[in-house]
N, C-alpha and C positions, 0 to 999 in steps of 0.2 A: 527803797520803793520797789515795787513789782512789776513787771511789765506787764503786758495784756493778755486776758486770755486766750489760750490758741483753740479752746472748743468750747461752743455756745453753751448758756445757762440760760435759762428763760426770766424773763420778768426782772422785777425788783427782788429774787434769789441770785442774782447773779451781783447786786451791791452789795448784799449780803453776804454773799460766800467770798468777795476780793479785799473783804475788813478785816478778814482774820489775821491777827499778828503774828510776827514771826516764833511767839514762843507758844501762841496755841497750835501754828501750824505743827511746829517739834513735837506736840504729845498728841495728837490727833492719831487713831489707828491704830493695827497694832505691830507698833516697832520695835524692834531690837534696841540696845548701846549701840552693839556693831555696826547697825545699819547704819546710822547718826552720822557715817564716813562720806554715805553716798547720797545724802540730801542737802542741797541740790544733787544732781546728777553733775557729770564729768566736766558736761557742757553747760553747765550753770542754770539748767532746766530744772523746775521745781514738778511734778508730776501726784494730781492729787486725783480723788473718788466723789464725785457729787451726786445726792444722792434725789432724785428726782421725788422721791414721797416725803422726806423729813429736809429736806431744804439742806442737810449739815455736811462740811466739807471734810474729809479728811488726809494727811498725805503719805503719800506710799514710796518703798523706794523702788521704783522700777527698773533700777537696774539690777537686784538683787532679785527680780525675777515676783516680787509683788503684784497685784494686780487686782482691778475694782472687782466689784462683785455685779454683774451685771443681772444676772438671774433675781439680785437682789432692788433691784432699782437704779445702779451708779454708773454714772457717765466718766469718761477719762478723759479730764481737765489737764493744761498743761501753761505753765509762763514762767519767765525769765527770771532773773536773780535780776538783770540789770534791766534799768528801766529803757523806756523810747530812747530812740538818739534826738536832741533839743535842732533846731534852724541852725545854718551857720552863720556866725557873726558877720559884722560889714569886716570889709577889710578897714588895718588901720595905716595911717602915713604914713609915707616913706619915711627913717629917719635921716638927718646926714652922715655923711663919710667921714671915717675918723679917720686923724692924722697920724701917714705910717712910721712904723717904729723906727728906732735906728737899726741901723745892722750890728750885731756882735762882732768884735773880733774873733778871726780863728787862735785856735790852741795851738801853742807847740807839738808837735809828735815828738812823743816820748821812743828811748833808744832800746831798740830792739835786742834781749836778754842773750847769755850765751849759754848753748844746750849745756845739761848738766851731762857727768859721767858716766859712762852706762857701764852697769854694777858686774861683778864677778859671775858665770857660771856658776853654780853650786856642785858636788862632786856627787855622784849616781852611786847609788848605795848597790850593793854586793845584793844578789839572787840566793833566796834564801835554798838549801838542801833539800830534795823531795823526801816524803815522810816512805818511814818503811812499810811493802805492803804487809795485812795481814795475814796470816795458815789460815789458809782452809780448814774447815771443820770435817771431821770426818764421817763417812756417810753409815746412816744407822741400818740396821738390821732389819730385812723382811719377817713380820712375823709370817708366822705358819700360819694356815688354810685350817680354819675349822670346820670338825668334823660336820660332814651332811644328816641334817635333823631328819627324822623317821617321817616318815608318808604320814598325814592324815586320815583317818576314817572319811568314807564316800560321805559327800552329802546328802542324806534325808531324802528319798522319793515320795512326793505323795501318791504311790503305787496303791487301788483300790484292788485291783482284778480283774473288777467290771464296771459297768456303768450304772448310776444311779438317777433318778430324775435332774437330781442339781448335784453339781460339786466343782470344784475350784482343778482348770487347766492349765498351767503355764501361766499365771496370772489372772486366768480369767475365769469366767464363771461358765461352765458347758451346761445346759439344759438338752434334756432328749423328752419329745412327744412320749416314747415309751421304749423301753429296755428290754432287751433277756438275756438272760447266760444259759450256756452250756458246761462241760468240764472243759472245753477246751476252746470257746471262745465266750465274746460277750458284744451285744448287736444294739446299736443307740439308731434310735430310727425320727428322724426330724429333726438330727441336732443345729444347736444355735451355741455360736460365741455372743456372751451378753447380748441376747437377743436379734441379734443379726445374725443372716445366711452367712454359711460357710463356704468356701469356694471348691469344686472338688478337683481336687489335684491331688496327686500321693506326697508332696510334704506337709499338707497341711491334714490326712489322715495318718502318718505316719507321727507326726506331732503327739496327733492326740491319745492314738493306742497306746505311745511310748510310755505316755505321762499317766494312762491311766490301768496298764497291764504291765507295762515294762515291756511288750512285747512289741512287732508287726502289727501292719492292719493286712487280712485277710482279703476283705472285697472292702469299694466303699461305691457307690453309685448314686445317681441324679439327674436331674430332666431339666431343661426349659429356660429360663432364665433368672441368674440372683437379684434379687432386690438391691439396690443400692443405694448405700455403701453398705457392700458387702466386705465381710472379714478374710485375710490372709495371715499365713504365716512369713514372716522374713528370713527364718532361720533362728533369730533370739528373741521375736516378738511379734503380739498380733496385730497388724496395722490393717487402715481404713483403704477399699479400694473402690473406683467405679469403671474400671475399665473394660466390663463385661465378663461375665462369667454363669457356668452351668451351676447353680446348688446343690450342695451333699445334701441327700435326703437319707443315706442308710448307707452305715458305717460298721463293721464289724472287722473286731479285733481278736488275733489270737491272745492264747493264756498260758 
């Protein structure tokens, strides 16, 4: 039998749902074999799903972490493996005293045994000879120093001369509003790295004459304030800056 249940069913679904036998309750849902260890539960708790639009019970193992479907209409039903506990009986008569036994006689004590002989030492075996050690190996030969390989050819400058509307500096892309040459210089007037002002300082026009004359820059000049982020040079690259600065507006390089 089952005991009661510990949460409400409504109506005549709730006669309904405490008729189900023990071997529909077993296939009711969807259980595992495995599960089948922990239904009842530990505590001899049966733990089932009822479903408030189809009336139909089914049971879960909730200790394996199962659980109704509430979203879906089921309520979490729960009773016992063992039914109510019944009234307690009347008491029953006293019965009478029964008559005591005899007493046994005692045993004799038996005589107490005589130690045995305690047996021989055994004699201590000999320490065996330590092993010989082995020679060292002898030490091998430094080779020699090979000869020093020949210098490489300089790497490739993309040395133009002068300036041209657009061409690649040091990674980057230089634009000048407009250019001229002479024989012995060449004047970029509005230059931008990828579109952004240039900062004017002599590493960052020395940069660019380098990379695009091989030479010095001459003069380089500017007014007012750079837009920012404006561009600098680090020494191996052009990085982002806002910390104020005057813009190159005219730049000229020797040849």
């Amino acid at each position: 039998m089952f005991g009661p249940l510990r949460n409400s069913i409504p109506g005549s679904l709730l006669a309904k749902a405490v008729t189900v036998s023990t071997t529909a309750l077993s296939l009711a849902g969807p259980l595992s074999g495995a599960a089948h260890a922990d239904i009842p539960g530990a505590n001899g708790v049966y733990t089932g799903c009822y479903s408030r639009i189809t009336g139909s019970l089914r049971v879960i193992d909730f200790e394996a972490g199962q659980r109704c479907r509430t979203l879906l209409g089921e309520n979490t039903v729960t009773w016992s493996q063992t039914g109510p506990k019944g009234a307690t009986g009347a008491t029953g008569a006293t019965g009478s005293t029964g008559a005591a036994g005899a007493t046994g006689a005692t045993g004799a004590t038996g005589d107490t045994g005589a130690p045995g002989a305690t047996g021989a030492t055994g004699a201590t075996g000999n320490t065996g000879a330590p092993g010989a050690t082995g020679a060292t190996g002898a030490t091998g030969n430094t080779g020699a120093t090979g000869a020093t390989g020949a210098t490489g050819p300089a790497a490739p400058q993309p040395i133009l001369g002068q300036f041209i509307a657009t061409q690649i500096v040091r990674d980057a892309t230089l634009t000048c509003a407009t250019t001229s040459v002479t024989a012995t210089s060449t004047t970029c007037s509005g230059p931008k790295i990828n579109g952004l002002d240039i900062r004017l300082a002599g590493i960052e026009a020395q940069a660019i004459c380098n990379a695009v004359t091989g030479q010095g820059f001459n003069t380089a000049s500017g007014m007012g304030a750079a837009a920012t982020p404006y561009v600098i040079w680090t020494g191996t690259a052009w990085t982002l800056s806002s910390a104020g600065a005057v813009p190159m507006q005219n730049l000229n390089c020797d040849r």
